[in-house]
C-alpha positions in Angstrom: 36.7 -42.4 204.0 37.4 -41.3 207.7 38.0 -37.7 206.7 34.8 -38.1 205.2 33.2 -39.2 208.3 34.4 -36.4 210.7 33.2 -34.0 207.9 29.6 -35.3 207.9 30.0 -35.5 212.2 30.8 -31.8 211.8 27.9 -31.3 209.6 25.2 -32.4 211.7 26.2 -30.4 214.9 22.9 -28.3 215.7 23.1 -24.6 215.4 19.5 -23.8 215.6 17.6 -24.0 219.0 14.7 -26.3 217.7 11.8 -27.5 220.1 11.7 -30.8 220.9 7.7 -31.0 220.6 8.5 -29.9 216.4 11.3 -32.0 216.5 9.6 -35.2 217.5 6.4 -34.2 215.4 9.1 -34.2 212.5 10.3 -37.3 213.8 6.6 -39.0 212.8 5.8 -39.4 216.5 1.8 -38.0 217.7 2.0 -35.0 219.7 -1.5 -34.5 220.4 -0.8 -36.1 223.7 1.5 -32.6 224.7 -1.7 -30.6 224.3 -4.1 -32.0 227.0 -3.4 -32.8 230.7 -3.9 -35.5 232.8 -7.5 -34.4 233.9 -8.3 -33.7 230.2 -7.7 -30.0 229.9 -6.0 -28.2 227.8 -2.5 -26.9 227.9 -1.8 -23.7 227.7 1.5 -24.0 225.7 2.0 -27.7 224.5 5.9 -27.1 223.6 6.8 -26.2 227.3 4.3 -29.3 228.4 6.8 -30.6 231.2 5.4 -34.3 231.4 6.9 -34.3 227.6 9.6 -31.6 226.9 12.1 -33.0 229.6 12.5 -36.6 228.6 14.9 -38.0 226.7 13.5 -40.2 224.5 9.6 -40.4 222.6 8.4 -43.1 220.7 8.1 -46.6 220.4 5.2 -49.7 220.1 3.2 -48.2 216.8 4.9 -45.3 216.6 8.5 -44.2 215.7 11.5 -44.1 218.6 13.3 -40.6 218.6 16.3 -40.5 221.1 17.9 -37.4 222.2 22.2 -37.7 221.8 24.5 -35.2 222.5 27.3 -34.7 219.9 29.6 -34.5 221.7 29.1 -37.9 222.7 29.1 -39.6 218.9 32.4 -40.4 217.4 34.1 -42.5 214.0 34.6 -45.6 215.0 35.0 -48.7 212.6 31.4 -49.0 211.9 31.0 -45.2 211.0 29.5 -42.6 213.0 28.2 -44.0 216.5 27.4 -43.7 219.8 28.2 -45.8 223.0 26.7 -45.6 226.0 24.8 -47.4 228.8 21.5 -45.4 230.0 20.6 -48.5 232.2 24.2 -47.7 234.4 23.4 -44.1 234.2 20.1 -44.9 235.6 21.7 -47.1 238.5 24.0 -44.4 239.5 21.3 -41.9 239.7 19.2 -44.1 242.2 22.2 -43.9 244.2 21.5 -40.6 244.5 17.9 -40.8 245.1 18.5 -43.0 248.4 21.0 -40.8 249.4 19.3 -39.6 253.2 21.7 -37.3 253.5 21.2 -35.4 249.9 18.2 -32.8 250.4 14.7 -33.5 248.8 15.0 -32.0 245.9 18.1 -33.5 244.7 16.7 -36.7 245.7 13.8 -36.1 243.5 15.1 -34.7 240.6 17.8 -37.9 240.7 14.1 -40.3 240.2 12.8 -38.0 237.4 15.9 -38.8 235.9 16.4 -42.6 236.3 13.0 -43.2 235.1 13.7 -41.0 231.9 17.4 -42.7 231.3 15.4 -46.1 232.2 12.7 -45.7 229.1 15.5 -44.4 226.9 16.9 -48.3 227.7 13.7 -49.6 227.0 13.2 -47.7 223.8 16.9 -48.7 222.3 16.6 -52.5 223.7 13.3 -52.6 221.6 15.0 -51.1 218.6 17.3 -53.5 218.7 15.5 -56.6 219.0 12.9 -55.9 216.4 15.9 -54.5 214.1 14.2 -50.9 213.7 15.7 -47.9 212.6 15.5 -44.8 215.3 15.7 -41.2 214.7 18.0 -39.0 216.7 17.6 -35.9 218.1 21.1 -34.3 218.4 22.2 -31.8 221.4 24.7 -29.0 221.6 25.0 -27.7 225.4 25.7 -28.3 228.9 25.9 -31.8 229.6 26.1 -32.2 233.5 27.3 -35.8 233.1 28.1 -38.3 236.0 29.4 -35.6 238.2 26.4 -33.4 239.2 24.1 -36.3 238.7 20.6 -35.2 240.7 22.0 -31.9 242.0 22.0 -30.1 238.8 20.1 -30.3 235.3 21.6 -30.6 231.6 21.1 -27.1 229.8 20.6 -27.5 225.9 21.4 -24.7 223.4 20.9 -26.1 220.5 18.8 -29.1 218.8 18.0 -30.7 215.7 16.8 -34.3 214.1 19.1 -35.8 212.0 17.9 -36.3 208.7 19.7 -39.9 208.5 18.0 -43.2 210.3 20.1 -44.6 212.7 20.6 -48.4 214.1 21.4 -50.2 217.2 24.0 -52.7 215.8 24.7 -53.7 219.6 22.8 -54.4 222.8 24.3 -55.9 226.0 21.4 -57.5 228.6 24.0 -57.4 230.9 24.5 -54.1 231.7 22.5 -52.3 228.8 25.7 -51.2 226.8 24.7 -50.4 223.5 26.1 -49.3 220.2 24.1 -46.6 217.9 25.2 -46.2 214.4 24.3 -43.3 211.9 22.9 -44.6 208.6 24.5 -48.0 208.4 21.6 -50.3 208.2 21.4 -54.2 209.6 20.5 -57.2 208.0 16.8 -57.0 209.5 15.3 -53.5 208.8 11.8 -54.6 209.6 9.7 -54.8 212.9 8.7 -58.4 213.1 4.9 -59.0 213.3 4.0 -59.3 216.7 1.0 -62.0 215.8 3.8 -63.8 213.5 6.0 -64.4 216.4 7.4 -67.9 217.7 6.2 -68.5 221.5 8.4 -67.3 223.8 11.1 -69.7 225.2 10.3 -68.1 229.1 7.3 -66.5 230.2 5.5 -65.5 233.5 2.1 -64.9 235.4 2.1 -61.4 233.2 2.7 -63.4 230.1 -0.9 -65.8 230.1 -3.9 -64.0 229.0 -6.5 -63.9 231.9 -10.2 -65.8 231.4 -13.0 -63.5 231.1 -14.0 -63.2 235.0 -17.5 -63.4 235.8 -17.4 -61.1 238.7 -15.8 -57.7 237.4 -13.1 -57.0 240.8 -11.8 -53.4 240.3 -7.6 -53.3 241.9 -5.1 -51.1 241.4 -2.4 -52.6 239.7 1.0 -50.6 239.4 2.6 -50.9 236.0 5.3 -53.6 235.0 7.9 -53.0 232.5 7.9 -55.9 229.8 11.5 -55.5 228.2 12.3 -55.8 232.2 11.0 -59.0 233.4 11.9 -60.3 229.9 15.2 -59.7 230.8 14.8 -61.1 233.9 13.3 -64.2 232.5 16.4 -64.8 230.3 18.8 -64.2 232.9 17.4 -67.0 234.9 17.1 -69.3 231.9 14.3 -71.4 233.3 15.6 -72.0 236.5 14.1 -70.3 239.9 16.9 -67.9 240.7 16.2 -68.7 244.8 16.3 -72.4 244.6 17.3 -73.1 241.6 14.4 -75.3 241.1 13.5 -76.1 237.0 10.6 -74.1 236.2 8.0 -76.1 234.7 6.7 -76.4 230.9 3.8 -75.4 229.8 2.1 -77.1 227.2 2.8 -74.6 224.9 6.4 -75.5 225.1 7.1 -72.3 227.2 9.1 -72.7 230.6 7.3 -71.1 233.4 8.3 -69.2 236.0 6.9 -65.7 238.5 9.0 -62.6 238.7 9.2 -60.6 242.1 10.3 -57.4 242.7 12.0 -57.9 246.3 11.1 -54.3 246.6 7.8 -54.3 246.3 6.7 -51.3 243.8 4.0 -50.3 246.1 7.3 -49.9 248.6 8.3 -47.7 246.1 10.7 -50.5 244.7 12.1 -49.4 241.2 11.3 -51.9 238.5 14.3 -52.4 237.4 16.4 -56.2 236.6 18.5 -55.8 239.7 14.8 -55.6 241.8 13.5 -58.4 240.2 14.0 -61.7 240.4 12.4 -65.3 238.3 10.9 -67.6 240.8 9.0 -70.8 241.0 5.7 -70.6 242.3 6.2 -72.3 245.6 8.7 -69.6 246.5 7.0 -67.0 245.4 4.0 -67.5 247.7 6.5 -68.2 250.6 8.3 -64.8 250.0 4.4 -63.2 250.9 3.0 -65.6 253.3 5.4 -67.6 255.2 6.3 -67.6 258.6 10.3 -66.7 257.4 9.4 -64.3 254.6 11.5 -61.4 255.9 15.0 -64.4 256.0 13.4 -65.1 252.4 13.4 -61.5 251.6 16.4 -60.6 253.2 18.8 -64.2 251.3 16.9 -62.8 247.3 18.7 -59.5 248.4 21.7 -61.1 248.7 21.4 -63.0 245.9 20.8 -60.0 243.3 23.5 -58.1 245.2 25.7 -61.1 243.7 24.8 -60.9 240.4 24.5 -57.0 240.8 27.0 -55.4 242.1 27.0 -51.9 241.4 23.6 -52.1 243.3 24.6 -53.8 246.1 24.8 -50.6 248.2 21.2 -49.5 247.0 19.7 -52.8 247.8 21.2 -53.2 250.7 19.8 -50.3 252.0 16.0 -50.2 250.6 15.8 -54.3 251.9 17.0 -52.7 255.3 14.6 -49.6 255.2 12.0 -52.1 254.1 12.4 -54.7 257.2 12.8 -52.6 259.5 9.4 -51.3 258.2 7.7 -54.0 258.3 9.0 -54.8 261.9 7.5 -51.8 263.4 3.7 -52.5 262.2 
């Protein structure tokens, strides 16, 4: 049965230089998007579209989740053919680089490009996981630059293909976004709950209530959230305000209720990301913005997630210091 295995691993290795705009139109996912740009006009060659072609991952709500894998990276475990990784860690190590004052611009920027693309790839597979949905995988034969030119240097691919076979996430950690991906070997669950079907969530926050019809129409800017994150968030607190440790309260719905904060703020160009972001009771929530102390308030939820998150200690260390500092001057 192993022999077997390694067999059908050698099969599948690409040999053909596919494009990943056919490869994810195989994959059942709408490229029509690929063929416009953000003003409305037209590209002129939707394949090299570079607000598509470069990410690592396509998919997801409605449509189908593609992933892109290298081979070299799947292996026969005891499941079968899989795949272990963590893109959320990958992602963490790349902000690293992204802070870095010392690392020139470039790098710097290139190392965000890539966080955000490793960070929907976390998204995508968390989703896949919790709804129990099969994902297709888009396998990669080529230079992978890995964890030791991370931002200074780009992955080159030579050869692609989709794999005919569905695969599965049989594994998910929240803690640190370790998952396992298995080729072909289906779960108990093969079908995406309905979302009107399902029960009310055990934690929610100010995102989660639908707003009243206003009668005064307000136009604001608001700066995208990511759901799967503050859900995350949400459950890591389990209903009690990670800064006080105050109860949240219930809501009549039976849902307990508390705010998330990103102790970054996103218009500080604060990543959304779990070890940002924190569940909080109201009362502290409007003392982090207002109050006399909110830079001690600020400064002790840095701490705080620095504790729970180590690996980003360093990072938020430094963007709480830059931040401060910041808000000192003006």
């Amino acid at each position: 049965m192993t022999e077997d295995l390694h067999e059908t691993l050698k099969s599948i290795r690409p040999v053909n230089s596919g494009g990943v705009m056919d490869l994810v139109a195989s994959a059942g996912i709408d490229v029509t998007p690929w063929q416009t740009k953000a003003d409305g006009s037209p590209v002129k060659n939707p394949r090299a579209n570079p607000h598509y072609c470069y990410e690592w991952s396509f998919g997801g709500g409605q449509q189908p989740t593609a992933l892109c894998v290298w081979h070299k990276d799947i292996t026969v475990g005891s499941v079968g053919i899989q795949c272990a990784d963590s893109l959320r860690q990958f992602a963490l190590e790349l902000d690293l680089v992204a802070i870095e004052q010392r690392n020139p611009s470039h790098v710097k920027s290139r190392a965000r490009d890539q966080a955000k693309r490793a960070r929907n790839f976390d998204s995508l597979i968390q989703r896949a996981f919790r709804n129990k949905t099969a994902v297709r995988v888009i396998l990669l034969v080529g230079e992978d630059k890995g964890t030791e030119q991370l931002g200074w240097d780009t992955s080159k691919v030579k050869y692609r293909s989709l794999d005919k076979a569905p695969w599965y996430v049989h594994a998910y950690s929240d803690s640190d976004g370790r998952f396992l991906l298995v080729r072909d070997v289906a779960l108990a669950i093969t079908v995406q709950p309905d979302p009107v079907l399902e029960p009310t969530p055990l934690y929610v926050d100010q995102f989660s209530i639908p707003k009243q019809q206003d009668r005064v129409l307000v136009e604001t800017a608001v700066l995208p959230r990511s759901q799967e994150v503050r859900k995350n968030v949400l459950r890591r607190a389990k209903g009690h305000c990670e800064y006080c440790g105050t109860p949240g309260f219930q809501m009549a719905n039976g849902a307990v209720y508390l705010e998330t904060h990103h102790v970054i703020p996103l218009a500080n160009e604060g990543p959304d990301v779990e070890w940002n972001m924190m569940a909080i009771c109201p009362n502290d929530h409007r003392r982090v913005h207002y109050a006399l102390e909110r830079a001690n308030i600020t400064k002790e939820m840095a701490e705080k997630l620095a504790s729970q998150q180590p690996k980003a200690r360093e990072l938020l260390t430094s963007m709480v210091n830059r931040l401060l500092n910041s808000q000192r001057k003006h």
